[in-house]
PDB file as gemmi writes it, atoms N, CA and C in Angstrom:
CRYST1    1.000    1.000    1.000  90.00  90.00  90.00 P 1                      
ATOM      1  N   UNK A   1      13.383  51.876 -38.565  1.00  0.00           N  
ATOM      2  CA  UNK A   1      13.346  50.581 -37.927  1.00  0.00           C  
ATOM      3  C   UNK A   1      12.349  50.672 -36.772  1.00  0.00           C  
ATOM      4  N   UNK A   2      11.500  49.899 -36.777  1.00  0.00           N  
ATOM      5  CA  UNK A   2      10.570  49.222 -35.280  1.00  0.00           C  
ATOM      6  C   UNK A   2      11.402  48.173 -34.625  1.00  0.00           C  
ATOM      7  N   UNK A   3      10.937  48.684 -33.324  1.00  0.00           N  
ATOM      8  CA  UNK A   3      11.202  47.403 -32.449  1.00  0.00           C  
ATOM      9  C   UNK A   3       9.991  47.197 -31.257  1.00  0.00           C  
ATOM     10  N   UNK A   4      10.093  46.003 -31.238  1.00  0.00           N  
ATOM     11  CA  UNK A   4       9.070  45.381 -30.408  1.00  0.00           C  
ATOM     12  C   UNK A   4       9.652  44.678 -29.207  1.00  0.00           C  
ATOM     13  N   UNK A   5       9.950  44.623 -28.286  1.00  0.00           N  
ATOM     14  CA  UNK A   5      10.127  44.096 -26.935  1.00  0.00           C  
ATOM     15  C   UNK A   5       9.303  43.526 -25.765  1.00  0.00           C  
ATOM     16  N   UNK A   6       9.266  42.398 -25.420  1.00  0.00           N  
ATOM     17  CA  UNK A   6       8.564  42.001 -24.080  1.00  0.00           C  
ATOM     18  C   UNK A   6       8.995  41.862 -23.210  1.00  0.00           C  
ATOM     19  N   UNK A   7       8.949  41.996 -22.104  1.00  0.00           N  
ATOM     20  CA  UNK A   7       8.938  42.461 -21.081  1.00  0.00           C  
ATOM     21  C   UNK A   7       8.757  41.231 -20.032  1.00  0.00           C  
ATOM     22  N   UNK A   8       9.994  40.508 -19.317  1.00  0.00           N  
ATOM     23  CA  UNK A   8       9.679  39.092 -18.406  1.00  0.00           C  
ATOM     24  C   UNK A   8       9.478  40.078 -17.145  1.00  0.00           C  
ATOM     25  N   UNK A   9       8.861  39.002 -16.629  1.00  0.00           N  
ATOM     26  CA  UNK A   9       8.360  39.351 -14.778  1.00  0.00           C  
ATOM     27  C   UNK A   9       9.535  40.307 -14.123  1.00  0.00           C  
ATOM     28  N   UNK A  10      10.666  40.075 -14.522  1.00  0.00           N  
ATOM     29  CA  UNK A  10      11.874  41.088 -13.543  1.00  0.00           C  
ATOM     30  C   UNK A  10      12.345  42.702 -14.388  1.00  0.00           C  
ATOM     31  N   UNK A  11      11.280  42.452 -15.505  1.00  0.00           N  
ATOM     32  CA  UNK A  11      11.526  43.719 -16.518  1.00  0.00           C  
ATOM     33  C   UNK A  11      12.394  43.714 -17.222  1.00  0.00           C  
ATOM     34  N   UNK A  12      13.284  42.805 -17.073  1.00  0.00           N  
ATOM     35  CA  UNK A  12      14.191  42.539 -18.782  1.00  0.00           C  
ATOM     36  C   UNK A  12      13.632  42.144 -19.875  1.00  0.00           C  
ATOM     37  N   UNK A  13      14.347  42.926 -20.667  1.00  0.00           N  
ATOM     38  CA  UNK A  13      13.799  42.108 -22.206  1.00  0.00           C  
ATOM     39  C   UNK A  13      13.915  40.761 -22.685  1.00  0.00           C  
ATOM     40  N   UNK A  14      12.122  40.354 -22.619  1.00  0.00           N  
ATOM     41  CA  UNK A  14      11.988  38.916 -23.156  1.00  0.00           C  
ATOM     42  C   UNK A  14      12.214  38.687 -24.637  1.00  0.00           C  
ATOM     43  N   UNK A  15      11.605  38.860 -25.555  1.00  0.00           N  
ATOM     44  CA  UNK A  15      11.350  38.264 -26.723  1.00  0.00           C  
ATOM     45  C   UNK A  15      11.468  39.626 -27.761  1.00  0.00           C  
ATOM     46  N   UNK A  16      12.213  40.018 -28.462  1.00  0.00           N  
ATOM     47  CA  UNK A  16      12.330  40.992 -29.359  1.00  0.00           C  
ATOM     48  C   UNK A  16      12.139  40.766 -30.991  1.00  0.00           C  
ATOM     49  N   UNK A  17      11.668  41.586 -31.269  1.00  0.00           N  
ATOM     50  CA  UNK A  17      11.015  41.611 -32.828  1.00  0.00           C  
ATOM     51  C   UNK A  17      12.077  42.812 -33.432  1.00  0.00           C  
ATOM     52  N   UNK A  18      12.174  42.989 -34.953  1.00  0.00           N  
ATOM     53  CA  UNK A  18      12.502  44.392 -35.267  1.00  0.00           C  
ATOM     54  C   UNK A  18      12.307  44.125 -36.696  1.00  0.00           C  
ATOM     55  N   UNK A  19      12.445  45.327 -37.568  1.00  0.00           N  
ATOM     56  CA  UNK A  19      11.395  44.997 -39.069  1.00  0.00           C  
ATOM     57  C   UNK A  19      12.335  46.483 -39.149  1.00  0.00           C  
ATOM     58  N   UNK A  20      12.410  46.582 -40.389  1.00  0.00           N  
ATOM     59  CA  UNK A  20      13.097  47.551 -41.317  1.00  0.00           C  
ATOM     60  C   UNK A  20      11.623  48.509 -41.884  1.00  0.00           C  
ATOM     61  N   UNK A  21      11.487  49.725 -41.788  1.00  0.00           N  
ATOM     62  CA  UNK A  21      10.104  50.710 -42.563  1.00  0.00           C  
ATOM     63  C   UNK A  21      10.569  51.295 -43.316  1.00  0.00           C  
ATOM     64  N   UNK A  22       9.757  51.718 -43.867  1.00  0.00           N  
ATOM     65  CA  UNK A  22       9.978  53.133 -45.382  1.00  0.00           C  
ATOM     66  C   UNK A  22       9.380  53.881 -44.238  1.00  0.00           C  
ATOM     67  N   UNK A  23       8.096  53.751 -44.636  1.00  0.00           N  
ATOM     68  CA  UNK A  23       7.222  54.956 -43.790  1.00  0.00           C  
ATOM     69  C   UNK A  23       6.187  53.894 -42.761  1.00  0.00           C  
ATOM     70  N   UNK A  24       6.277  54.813 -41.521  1.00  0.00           N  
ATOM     71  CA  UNK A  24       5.512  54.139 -39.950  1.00  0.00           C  
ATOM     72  C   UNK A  24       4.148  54.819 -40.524  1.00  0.00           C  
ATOM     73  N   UNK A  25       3.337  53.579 -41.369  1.00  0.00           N  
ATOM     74  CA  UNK A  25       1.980  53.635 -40.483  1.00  0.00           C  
ATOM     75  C   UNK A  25       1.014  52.767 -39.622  1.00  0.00           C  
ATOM     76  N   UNK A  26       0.015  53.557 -39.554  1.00  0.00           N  
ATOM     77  CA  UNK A  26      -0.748  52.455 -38.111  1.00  0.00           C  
ATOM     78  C   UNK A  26      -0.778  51.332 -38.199  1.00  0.00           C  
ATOM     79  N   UNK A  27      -0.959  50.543 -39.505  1.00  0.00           N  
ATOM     80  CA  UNK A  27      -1.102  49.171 -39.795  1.00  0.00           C  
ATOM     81  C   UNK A  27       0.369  48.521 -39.593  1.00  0.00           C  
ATOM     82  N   UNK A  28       1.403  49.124 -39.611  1.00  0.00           N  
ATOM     83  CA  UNK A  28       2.615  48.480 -38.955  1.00  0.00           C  
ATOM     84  C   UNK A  28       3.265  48.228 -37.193  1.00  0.00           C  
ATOM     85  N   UNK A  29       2.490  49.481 -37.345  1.00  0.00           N  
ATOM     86  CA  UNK A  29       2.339  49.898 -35.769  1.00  0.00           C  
ATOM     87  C   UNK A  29       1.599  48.889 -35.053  1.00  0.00           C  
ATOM     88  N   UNK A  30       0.410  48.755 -35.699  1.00  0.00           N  
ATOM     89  CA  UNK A  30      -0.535  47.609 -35.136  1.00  0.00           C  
ATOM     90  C   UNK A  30      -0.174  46.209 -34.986  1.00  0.00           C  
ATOM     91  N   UNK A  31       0.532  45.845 -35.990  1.00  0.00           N  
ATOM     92  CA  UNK A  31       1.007  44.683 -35.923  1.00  0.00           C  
ATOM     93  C   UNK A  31       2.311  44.334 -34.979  1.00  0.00           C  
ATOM     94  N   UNK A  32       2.937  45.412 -34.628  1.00  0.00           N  
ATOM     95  CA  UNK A  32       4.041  45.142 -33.410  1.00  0.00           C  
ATOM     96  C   UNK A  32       3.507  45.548 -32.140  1.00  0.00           C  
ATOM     97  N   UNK A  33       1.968  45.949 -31.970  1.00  0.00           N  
ATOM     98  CA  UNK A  33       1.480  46.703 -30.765  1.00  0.00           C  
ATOM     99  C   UNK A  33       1.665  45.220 -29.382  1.00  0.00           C  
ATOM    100  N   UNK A  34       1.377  45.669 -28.271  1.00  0.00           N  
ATOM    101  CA  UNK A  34       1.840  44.192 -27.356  1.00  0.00           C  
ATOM    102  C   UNK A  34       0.344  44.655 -26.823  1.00  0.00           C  
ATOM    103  N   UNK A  35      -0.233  43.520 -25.955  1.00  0.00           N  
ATOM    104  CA  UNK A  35      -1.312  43.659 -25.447  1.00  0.00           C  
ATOM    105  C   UNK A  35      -1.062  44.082 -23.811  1.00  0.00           C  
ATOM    106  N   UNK A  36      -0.381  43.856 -23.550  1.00  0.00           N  
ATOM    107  CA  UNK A  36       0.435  43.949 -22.046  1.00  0.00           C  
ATOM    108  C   UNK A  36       1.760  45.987 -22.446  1.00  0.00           C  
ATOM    109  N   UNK A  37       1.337  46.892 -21.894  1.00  0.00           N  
ATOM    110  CA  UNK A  37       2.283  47.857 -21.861  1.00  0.00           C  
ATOM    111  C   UNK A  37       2.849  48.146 -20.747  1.00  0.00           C  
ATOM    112  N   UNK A  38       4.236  48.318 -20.675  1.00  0.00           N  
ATOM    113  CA  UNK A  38       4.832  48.293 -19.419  1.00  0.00           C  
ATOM    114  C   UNK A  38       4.895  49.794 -19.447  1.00  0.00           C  
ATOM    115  N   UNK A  39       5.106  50.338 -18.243  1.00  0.00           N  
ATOM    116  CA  UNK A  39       5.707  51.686 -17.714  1.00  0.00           C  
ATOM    117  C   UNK A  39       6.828  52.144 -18.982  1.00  0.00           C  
ATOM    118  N   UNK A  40       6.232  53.687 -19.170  1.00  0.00           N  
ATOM    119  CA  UNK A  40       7.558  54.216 -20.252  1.00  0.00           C  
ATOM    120  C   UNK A  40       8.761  53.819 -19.970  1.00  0.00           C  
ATOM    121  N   UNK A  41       9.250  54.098 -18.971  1.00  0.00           N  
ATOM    122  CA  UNK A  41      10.484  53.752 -18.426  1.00  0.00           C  
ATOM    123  C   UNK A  41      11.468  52.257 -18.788  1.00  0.00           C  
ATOM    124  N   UNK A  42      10.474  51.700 -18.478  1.00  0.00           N  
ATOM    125  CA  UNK A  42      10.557  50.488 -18.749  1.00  0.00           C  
ATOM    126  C   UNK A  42      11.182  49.914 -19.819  1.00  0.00           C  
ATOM    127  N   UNK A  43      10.079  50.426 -21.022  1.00  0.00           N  
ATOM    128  CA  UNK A  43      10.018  50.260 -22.161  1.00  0.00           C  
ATOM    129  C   UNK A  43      11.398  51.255 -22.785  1.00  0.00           C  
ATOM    130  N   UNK A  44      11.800  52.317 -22.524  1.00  0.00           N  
ATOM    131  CA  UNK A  44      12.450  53.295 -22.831  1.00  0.00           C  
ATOM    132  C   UNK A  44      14.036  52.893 -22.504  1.00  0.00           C  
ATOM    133  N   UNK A  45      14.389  51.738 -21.216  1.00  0.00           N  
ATOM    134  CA  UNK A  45      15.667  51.528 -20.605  1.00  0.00           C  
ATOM    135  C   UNK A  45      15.819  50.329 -21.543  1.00  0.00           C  
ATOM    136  N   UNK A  46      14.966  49.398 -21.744  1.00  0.00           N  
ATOM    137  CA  UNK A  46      15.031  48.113 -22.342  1.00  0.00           C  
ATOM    138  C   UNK A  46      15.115  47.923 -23.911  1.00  0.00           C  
ATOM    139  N   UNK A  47      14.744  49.276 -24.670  1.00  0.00           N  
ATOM    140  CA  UNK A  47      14.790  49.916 -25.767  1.00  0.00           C  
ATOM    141  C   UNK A  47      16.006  50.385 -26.017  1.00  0.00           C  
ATOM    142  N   UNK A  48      16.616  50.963 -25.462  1.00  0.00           N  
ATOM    143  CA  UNK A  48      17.957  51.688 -25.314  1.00  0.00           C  
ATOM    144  C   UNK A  48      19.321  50.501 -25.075  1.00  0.00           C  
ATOM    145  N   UNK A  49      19.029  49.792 -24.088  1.00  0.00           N  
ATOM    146  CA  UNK A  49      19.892  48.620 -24.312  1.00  0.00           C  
ATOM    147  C   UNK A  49      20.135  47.838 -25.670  1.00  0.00           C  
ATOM    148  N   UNK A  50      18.398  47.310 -25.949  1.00  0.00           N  
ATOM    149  CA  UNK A  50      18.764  46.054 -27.203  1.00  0.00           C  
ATOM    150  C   UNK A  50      19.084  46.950 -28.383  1.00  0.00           C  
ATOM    151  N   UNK A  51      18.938  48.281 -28.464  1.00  0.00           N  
ATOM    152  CA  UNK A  51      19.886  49.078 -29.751  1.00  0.00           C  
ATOM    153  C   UNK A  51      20.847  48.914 -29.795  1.00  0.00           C  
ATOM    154  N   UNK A  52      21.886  49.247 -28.352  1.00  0.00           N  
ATOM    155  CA  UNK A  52      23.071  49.318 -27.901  1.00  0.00           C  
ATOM    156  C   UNK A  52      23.508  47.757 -28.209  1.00  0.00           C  
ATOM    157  N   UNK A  53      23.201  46.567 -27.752  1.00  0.00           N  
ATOM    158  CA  UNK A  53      23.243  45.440 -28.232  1.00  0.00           C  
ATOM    159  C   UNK A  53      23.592  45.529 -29.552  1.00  0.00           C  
ATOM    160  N   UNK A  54      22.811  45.560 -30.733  1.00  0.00           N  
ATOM    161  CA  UNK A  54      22.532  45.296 -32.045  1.00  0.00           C  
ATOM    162  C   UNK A  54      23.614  46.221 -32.397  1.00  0.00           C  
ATOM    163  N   UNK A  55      23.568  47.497 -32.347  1.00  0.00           N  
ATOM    164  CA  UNK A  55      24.600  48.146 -32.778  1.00  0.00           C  
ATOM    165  C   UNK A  55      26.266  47.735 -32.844  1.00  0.00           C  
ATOM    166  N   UNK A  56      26.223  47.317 -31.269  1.00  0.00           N  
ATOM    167  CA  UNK A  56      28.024  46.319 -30.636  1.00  0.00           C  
ATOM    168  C   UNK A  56      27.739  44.990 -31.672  1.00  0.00           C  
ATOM    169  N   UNK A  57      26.928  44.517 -32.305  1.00  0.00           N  
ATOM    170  CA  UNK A  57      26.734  43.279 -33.103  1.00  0.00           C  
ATOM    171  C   UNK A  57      27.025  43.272 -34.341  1.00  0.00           C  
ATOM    172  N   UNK A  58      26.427  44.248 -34.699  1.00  0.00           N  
ATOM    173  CA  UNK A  58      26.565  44.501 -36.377  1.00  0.00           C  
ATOM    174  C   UNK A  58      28.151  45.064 -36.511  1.00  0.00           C  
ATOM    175  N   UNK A  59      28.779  45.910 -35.512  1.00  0.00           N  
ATOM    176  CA  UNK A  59      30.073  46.689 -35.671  1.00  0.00           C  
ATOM    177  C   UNK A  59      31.452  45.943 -34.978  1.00  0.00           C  
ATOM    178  N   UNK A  60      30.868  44.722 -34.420  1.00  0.00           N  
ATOM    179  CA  UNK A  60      31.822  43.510 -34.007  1.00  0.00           C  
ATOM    180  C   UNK A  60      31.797  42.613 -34.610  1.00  0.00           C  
ATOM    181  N   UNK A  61      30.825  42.046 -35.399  1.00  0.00           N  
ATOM    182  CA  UNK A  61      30.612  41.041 -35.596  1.00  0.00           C  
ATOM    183  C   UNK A  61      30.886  40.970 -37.459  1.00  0.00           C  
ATOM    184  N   UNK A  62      30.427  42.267 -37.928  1.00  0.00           N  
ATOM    185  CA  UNK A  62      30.399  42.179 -39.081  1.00  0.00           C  
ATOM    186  C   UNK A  62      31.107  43.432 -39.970  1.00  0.00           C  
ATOM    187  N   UNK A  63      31.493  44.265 -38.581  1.00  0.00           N  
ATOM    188  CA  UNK A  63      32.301  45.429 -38.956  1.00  0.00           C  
ATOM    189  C   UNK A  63      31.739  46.575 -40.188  1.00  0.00           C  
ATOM    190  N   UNK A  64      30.578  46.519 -40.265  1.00  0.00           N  
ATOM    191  CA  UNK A  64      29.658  47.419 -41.145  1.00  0.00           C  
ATOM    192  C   UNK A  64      28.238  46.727 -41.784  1.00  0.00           C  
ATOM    193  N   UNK A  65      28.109  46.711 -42.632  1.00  0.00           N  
ATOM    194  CA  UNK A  65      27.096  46.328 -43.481  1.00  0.00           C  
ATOM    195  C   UNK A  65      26.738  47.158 -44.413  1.00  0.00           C  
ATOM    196  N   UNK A  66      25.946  46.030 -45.202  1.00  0.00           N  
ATOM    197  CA  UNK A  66      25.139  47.132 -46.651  1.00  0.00           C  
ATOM    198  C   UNK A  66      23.715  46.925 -46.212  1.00  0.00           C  
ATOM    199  N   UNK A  67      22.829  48.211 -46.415  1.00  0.00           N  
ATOM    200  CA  UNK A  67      21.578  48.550 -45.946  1.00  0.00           C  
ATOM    201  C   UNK A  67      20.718  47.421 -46.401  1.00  0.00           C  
ATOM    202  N   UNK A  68      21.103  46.974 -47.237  1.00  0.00           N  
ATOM    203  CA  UNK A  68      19.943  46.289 -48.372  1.00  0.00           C  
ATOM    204  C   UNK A  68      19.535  44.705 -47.836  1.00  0.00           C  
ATOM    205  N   UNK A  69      20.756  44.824 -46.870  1.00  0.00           N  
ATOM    206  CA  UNK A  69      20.489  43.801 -46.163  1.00  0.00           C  
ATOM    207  C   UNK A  69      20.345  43.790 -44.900  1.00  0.00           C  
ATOM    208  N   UNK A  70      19.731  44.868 -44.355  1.00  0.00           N  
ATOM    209  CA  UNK A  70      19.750  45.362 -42.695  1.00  0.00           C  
ATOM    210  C   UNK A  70      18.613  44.525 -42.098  1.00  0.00           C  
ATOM    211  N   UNK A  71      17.292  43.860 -42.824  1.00  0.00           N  
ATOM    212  CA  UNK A  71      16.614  43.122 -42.638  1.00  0.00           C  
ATOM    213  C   UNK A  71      17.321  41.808 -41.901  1.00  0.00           C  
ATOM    214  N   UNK A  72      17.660  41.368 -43.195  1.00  0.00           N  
ATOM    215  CA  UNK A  72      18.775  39.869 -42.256  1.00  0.00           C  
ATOM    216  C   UNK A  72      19.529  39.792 -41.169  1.00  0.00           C  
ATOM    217  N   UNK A  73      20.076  41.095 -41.315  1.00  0.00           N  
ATOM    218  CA  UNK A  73      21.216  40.939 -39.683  1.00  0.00           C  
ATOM    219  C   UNK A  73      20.342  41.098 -38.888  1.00  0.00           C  
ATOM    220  N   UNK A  74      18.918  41.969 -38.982  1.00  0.00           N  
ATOM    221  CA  UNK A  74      18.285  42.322 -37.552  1.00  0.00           C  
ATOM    222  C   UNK A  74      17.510  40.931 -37.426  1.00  0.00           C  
ATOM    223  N   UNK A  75      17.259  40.000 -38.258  1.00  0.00           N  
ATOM    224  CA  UNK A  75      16.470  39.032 -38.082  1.00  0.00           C  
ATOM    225  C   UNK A  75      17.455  38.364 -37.360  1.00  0.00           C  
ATOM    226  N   UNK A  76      19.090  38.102 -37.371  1.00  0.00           N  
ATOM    227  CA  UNK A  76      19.802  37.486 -36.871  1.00  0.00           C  
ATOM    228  C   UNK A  76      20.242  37.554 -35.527  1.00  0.00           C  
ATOM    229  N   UNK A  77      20.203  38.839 -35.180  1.00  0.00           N  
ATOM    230  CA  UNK A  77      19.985  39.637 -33.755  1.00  0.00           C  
ATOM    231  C   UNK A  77      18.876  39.186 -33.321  1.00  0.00           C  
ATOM    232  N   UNK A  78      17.879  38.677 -33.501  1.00  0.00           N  
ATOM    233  CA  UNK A  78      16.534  38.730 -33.103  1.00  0.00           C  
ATOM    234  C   UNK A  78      16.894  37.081 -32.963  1.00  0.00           C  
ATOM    235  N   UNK A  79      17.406  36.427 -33.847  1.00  0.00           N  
ATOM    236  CA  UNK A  79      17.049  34.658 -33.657  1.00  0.00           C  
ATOM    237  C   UNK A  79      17.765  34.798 -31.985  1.00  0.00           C  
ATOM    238  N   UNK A  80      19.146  35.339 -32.147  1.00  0.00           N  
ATOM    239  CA  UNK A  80      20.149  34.915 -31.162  1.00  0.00           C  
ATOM    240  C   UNK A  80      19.547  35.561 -29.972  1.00  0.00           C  
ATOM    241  N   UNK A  81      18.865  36.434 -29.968  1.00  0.00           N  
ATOM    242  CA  UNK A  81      18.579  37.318 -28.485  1.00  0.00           C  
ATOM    243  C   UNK A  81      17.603  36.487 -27.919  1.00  0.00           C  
ATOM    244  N   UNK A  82      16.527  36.065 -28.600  1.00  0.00           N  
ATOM    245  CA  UNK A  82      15.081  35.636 -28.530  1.00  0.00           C  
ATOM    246  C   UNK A  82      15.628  33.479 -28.104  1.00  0.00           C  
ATOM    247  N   UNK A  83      17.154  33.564 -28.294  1.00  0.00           N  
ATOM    248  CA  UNK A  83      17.324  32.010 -27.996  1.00  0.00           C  
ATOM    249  C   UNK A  83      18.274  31.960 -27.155  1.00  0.00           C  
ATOM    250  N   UNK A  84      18.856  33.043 -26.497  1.00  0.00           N  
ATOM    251  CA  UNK A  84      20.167  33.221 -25.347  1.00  0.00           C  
ATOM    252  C   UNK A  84      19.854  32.230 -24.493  1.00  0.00           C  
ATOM    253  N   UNK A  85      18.709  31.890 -23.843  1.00  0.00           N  
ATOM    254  CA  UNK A  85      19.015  31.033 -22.507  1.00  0.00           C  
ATOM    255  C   UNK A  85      18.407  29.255 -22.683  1.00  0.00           C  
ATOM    256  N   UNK A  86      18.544  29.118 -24.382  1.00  0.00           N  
ATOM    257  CA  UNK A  86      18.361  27.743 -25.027  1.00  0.00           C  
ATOM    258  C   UNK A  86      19.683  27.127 -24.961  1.00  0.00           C  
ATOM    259  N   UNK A  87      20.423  27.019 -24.622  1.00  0.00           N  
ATOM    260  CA  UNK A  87      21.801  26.565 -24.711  1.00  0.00           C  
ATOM    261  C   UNK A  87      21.685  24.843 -24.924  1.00  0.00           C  
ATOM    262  N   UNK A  88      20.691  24.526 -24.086  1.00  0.00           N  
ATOM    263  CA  UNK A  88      20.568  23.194 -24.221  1.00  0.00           C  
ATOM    264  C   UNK A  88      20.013  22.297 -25.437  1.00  0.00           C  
ATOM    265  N   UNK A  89      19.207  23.096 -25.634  1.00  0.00           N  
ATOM    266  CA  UNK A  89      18.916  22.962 -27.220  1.00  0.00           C  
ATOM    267  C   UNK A  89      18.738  23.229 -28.839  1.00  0.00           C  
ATOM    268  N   UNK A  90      20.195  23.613 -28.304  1.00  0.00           N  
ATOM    269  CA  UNK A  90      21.035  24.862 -29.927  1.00  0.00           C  
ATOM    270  C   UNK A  90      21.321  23.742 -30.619  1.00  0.00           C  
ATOM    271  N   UNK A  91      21.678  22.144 -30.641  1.00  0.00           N  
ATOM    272  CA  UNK A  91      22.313  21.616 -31.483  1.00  0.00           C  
ATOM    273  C   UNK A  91      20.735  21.116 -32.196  1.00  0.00           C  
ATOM    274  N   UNK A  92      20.069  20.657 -31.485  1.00  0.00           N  
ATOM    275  CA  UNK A  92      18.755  20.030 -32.348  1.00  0.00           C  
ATOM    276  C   UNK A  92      18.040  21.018 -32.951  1.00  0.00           C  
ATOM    277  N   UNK A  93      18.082  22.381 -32.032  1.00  0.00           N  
ATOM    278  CA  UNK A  93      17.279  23.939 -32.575  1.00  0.00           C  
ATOM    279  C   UNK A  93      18.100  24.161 -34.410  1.00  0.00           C  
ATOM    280  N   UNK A  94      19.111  23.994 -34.125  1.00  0.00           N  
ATOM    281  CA  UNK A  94      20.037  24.466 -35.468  1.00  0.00           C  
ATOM    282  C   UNK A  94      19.860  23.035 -36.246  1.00  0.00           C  
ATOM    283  N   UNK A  95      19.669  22.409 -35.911  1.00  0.00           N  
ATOM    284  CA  UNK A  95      19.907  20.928 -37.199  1.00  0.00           C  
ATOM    285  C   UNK A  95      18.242  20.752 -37.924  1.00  0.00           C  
ATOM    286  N   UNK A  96      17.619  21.292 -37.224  1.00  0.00           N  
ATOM    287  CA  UNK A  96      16.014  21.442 -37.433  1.00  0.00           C  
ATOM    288  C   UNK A  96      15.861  22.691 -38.180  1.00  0.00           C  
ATOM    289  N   UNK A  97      16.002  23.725 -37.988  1.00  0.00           N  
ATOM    290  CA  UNK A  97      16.467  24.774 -38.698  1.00  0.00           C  
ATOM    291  C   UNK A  97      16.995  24.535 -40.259  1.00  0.00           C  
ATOM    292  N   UNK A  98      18.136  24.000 -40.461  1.00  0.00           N  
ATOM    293  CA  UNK A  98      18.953  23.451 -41.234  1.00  0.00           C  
ATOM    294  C   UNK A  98      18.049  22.690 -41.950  1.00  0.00           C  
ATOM    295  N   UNK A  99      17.360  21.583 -41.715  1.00  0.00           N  
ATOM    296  CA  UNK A  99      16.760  20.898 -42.802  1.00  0.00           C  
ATOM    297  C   UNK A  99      15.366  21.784 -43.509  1.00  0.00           C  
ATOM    298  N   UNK A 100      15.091  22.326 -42.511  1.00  0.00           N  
ATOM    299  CA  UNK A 100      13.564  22.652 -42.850  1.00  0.00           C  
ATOM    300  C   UNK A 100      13.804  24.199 -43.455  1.00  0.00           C  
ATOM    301  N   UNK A 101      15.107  24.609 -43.843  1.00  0.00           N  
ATOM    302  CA  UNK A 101      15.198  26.146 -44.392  1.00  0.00           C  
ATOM    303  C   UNK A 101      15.412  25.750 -46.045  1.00  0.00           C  
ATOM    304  N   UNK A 102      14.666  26.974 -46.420  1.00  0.00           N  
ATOM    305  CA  UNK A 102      14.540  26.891 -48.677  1.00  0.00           C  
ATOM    306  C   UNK A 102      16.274  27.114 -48.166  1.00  0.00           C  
ATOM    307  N   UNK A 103      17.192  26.587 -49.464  1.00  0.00           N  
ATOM    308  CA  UNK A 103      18.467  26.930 -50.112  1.00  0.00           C  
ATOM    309  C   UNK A 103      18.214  28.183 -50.666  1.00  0.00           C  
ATOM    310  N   UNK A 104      19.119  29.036 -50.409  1.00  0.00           N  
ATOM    311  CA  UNK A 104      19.363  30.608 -51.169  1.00  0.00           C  
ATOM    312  C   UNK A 104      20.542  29.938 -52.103  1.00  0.00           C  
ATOM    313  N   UNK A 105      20.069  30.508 -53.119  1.00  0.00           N  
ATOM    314  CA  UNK A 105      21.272  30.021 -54.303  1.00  0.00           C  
ATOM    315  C   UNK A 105      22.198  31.354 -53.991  1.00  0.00           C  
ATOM    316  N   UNK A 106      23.352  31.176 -55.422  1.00  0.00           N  
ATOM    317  CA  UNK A 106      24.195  32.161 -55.545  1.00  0.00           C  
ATOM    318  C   UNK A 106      23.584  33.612 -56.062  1.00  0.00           C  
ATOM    319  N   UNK A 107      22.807  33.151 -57.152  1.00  0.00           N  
ATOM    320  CA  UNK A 107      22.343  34.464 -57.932  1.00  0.00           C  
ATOM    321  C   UNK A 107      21.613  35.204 -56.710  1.00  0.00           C  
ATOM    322  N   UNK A 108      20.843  34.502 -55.680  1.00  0.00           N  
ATOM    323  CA  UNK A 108      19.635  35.405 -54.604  1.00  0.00           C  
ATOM    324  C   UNK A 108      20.492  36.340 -53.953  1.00  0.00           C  
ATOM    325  N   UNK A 109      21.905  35.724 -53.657  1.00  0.00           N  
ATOM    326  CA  UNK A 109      22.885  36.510 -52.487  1.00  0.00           C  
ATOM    327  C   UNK A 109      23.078  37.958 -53.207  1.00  0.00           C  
ATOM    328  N   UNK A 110      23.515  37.377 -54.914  1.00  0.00           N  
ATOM    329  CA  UNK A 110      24.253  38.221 -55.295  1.00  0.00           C  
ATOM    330  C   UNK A 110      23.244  39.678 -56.180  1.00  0.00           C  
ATOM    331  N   UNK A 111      22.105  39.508 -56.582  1.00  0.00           N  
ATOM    332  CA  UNK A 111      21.246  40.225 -57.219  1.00  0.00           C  
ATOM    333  C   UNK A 111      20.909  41.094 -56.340  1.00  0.00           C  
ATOM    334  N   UNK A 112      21.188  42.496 -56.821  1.00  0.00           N  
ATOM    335  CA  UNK A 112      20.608  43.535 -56.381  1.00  0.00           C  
ATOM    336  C   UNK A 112      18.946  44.295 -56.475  1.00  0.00           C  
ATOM    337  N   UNK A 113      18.770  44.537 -54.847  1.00  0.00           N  
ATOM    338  CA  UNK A 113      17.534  44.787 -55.052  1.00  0.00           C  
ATOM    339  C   UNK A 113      17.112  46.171 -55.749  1.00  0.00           C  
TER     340      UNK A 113                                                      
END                                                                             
């Protein structure tokens, strides 16, 4: 797994990315690189948290998982983290969402990759 993190003015984590790998190469690397790098530290405390996050998420929330779908939950971790301080506009954010998302049928849920 990659993760990508930005970094707001007080050094908390702004905006988080994360993507499932086989194998890390540069061209993946490249594409999560930030143009702005904060202090290791930084990057290393704020890294260590949103794991710790995701981890309390997936093992509270969903009490395990199957790998095959580790993509989706982290995308789901990622909608909710990346929209924490939208509160005001979760009902139009989600009803907009809602119309404008393809239908997953039954067979997509259920077919193994």
């Amino acid at each position: 797994m990659i993760v990508a993190i930005s970094s707001e003015e007080n050094s908390q984590p702004g905006i988080v990315k994360m993507e499932v790998v086989e194998n890390l190469d540069r061209e993946t690397v490249d594409k999560f690189a930030s143009r702005h790098v904060s202090p290791a530290s930084k990057i290393k405390s704020n890294g260590l948290k949103i794991y710790s996050n995701v981890k309390a998420f997936i093992i509270s929330t969903f009490h395990g998982l199957d790998c095959r779908y580790l993509q989706v939950y982290l995308d789901e971790f990622c909608y909710r983290f990346n929209h924490r301080f939208w509160e005001a506009e979760l009902f139009n954010r989600l009803l907009s969402t809602c119309v404008s998302a393809r239908p997953v049928t039954l067979a997509e849920l259920t077919t193994q990759p």
